[in-house]
C-alpha positions as CSV (number, residue, x, y, z in Angstrom):
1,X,24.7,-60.8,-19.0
2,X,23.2,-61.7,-22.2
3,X,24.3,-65.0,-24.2
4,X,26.7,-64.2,-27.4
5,X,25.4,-67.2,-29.2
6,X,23.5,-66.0,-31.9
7,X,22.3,-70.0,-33.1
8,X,18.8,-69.8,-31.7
9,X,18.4,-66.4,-30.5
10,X,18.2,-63.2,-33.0
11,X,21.0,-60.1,-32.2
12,X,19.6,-56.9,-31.6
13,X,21.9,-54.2,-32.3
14,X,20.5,-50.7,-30.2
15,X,22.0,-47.5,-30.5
16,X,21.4,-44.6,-27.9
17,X,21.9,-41.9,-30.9
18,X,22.3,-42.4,-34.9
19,X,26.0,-43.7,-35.2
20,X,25.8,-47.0,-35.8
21,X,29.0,-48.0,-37.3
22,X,29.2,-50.9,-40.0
23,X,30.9,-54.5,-37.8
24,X,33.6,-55.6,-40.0
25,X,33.7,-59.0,-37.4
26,X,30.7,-61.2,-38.5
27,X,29.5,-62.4,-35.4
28,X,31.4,-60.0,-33.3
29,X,29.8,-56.8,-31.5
30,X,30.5,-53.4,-33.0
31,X,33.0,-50.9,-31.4
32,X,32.1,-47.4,-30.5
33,X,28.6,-46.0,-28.7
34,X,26.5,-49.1,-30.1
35,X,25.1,-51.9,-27.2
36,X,24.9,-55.4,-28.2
37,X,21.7,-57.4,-26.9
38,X,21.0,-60.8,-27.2
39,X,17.5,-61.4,-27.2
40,X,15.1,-64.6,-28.0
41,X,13.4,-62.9,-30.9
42,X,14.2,-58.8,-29.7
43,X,12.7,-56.7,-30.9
44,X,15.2,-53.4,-32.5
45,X,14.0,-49.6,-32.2
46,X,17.0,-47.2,-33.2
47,X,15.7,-43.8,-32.6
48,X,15.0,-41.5,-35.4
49,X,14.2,-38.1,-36.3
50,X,12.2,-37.7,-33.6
51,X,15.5,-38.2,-31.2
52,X,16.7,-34.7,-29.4
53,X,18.5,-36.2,-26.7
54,X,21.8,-37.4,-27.7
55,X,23.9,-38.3,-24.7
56,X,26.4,-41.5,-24.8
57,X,24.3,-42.9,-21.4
58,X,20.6,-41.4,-21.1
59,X,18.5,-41.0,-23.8
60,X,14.8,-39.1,-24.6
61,X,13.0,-41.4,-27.0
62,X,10.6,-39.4,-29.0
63,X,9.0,-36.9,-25.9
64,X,11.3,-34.9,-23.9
65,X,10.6,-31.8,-21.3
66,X,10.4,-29.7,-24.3
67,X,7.6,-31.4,-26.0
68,X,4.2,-29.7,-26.6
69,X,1.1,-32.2,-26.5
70,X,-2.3,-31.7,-26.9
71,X,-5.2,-34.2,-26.0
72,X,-8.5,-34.9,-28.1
73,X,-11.1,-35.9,-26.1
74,X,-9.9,-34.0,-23.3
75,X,-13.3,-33.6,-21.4
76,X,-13.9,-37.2,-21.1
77,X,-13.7,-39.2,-17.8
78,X,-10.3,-40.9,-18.8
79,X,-8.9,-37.9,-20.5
80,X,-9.3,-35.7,-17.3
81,X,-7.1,-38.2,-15.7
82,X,-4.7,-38.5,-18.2
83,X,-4.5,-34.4,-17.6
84,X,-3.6,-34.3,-14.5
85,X,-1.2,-36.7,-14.6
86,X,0.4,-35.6,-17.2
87,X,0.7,-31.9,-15.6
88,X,1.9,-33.3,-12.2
89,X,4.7,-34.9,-14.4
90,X,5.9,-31.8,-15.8
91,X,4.4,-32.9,-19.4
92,X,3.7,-29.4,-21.4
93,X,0.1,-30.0,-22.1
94,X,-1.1,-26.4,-24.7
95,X,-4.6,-27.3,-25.0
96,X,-7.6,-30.1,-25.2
97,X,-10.3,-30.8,-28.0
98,X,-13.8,-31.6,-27.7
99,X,-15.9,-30.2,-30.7
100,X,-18.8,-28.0,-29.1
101,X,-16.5,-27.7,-25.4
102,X,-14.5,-24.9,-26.8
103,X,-14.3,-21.5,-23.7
104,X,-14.0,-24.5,-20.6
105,X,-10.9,-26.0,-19.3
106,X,-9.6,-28.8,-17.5
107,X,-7.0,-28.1,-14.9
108,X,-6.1,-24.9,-16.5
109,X,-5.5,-26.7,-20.3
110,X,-7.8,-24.7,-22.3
111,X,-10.4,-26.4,-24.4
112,X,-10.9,-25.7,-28.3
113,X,-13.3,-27.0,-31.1
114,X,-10.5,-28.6,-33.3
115,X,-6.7,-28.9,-32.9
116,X,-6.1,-26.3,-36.1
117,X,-7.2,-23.9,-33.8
118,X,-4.5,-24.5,-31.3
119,X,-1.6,-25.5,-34.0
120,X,-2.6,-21.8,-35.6
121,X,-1.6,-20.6,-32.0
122,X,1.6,-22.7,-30.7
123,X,3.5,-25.6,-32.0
124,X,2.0,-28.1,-31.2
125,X,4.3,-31.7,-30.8
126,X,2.5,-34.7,-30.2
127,X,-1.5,-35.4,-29.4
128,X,-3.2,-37.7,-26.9
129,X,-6.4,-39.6,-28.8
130,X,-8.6,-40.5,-26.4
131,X,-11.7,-40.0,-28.3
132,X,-14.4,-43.4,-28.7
133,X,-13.6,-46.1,-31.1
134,X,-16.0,-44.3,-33.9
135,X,-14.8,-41.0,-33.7
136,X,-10.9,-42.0,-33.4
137,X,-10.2,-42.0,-37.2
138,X,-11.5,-38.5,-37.8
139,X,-9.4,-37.4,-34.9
140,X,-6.2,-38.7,-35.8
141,X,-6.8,-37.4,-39.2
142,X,-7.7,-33.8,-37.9
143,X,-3.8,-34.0,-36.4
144,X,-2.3,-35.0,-38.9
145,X,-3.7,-32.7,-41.2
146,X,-3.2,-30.3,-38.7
147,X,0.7,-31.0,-38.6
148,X,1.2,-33.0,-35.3
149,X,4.4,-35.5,-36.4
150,X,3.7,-38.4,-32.5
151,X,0.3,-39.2,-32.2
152,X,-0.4,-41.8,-29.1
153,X,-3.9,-44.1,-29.6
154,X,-5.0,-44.7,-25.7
155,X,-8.7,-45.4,-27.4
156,X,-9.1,-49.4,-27.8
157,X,-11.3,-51.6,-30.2
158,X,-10.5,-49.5,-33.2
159,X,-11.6,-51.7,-36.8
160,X,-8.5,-52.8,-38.3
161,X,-8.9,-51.4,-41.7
162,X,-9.4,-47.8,-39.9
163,X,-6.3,-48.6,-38.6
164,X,-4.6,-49.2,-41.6
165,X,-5.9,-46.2,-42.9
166,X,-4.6,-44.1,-40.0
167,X,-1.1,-45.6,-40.0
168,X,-0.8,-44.9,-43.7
169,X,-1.9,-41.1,-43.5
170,X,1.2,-40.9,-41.2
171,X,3.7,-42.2,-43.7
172,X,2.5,-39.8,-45.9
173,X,2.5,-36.8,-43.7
174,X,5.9,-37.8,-42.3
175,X,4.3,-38.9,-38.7
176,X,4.6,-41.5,-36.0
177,X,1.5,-43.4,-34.8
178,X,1.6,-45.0,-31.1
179,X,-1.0,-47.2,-30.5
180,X,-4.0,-47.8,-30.9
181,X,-4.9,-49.5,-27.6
182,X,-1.8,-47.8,-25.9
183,X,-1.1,-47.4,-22.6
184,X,1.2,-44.9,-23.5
185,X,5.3,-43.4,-23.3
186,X,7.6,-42.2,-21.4
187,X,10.8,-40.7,-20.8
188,X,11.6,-40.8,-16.8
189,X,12.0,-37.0,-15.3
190,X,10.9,-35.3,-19.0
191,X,7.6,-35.9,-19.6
192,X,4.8,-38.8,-20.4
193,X,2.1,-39.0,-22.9
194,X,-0.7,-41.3,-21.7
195,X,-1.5,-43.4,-18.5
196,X,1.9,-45.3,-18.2
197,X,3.3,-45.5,-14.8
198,X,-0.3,-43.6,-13.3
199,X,-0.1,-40.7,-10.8
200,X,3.1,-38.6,-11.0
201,X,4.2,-39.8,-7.4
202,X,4.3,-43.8,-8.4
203,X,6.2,-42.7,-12.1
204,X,8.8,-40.6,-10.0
205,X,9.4,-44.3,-7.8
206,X,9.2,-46.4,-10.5
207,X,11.4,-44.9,-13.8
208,X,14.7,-43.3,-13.9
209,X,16.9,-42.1,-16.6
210,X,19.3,-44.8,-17.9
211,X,20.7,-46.1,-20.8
212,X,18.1,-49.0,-21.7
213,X,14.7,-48.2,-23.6
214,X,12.0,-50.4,-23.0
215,X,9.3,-51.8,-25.9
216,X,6.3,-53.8,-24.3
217,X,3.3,-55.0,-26.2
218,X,1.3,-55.0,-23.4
219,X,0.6,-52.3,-21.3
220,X,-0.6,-54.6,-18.4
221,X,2.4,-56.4,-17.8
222,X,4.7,-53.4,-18.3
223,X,2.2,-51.9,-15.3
224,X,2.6,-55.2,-13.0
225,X,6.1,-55.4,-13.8
């Protein structure tokens, strides 16, 4: 169990829904539905408004079997993977981009020219970007603009000030970036956006639905772990 010395570690205080209860008892951990963690310098994620599970001991962290996701880029190599995958996990994948691609499909996911002309058809939840480095701004702009709230960056090797200039488009539009550089998320038997875990078969094996949500900065470890 973790330590309850808080003199060289920092306290992370995680809540599996939104009531998080004031702790009269400095130093003390909080009664009710909140779970103290000790952690050398944890890091705190208390879901928000993107939250639709509430249960007091699984959660769905932003995705859930409900969620609608598109993918830009959809035709490329990667993207086709990312597809199939995502569809042998049960994700609800509505449709693909690639400008110029629009008529084909990839595993049954229809392809159009630019994501307004799927969000004019279906809600549309969250996007896949898996577009080059160059084209990855314009992309995640098109979503936004086009009214997608949970954006996940798999693309790598994006210019920081492009970036910048993504994540701050998101505040504005009331959005959530995930990425760049990301291997992706996850919530076990709902659905997955991106490559974590890999083929459905291995993700079934290696997540199940619990309590604990888990934050990695790097998608290689979380893989060999």
């Amino acid at each position: 169990p973790p330590s309850r010395s808080t003199s060289t570690v920092s306290r992370c205080m995680w809540a599996p829904y939104h009531d998080r209860r004031a702790n009269p008892t400095p130093g003390a951990l909080p009664a009710g539905p909140i779970f103290g963690l000790t952690l050398p310098d944890a890091a705190c994620y208390v879901p928000g408004p993107f939250t639709r599970e509430r249960h007091p001991t699984r959660m769905s962290i932003l995705i859930n079997k409900d969620t609608t996701v598109i993918i830009q880029g959809i035709t490329g190599r990667e993207a086709v993977n990312l597809t199939r995958e995502g569809l042998d996990y049960g994700t609800k994948i509505v449709g693909g981009v690639t400008p110029g691609r629009a008529g084909r499909d990839v595993y049954g996911v229809p392809v159009y020219d630019c994501v307004r002309d799927i969000t004019t058809k279906t809600h549309v939840d969250g996007s896949i970007v898996t577009v080059p480095p160059r084209f990855t701004r314009d992309a995640v702009f098109e979503a936004l603009e086009a009214g997608v709230k949970l954006i996940v960056v798999v693309t790598e090797r994006i210019p920081r000030g492009e970036v910048a200039q993504m994540v701050e488009l998101a505040q504005l539009r009331g959005a959530r970036i995930i990425g760049p550089n990301c291997l992706g998320i996850l919530s076990p038997d709902e659905a997955k956006m991106g490559g974590l875990g890999g083929p459905a078969v291995n993700v079934r094996r290696a997540f199940k639905k619990c309590p604990i949500g888990v934050m990695s900065r790097s998608g290689s470890m979380t893989t060999e772990i």
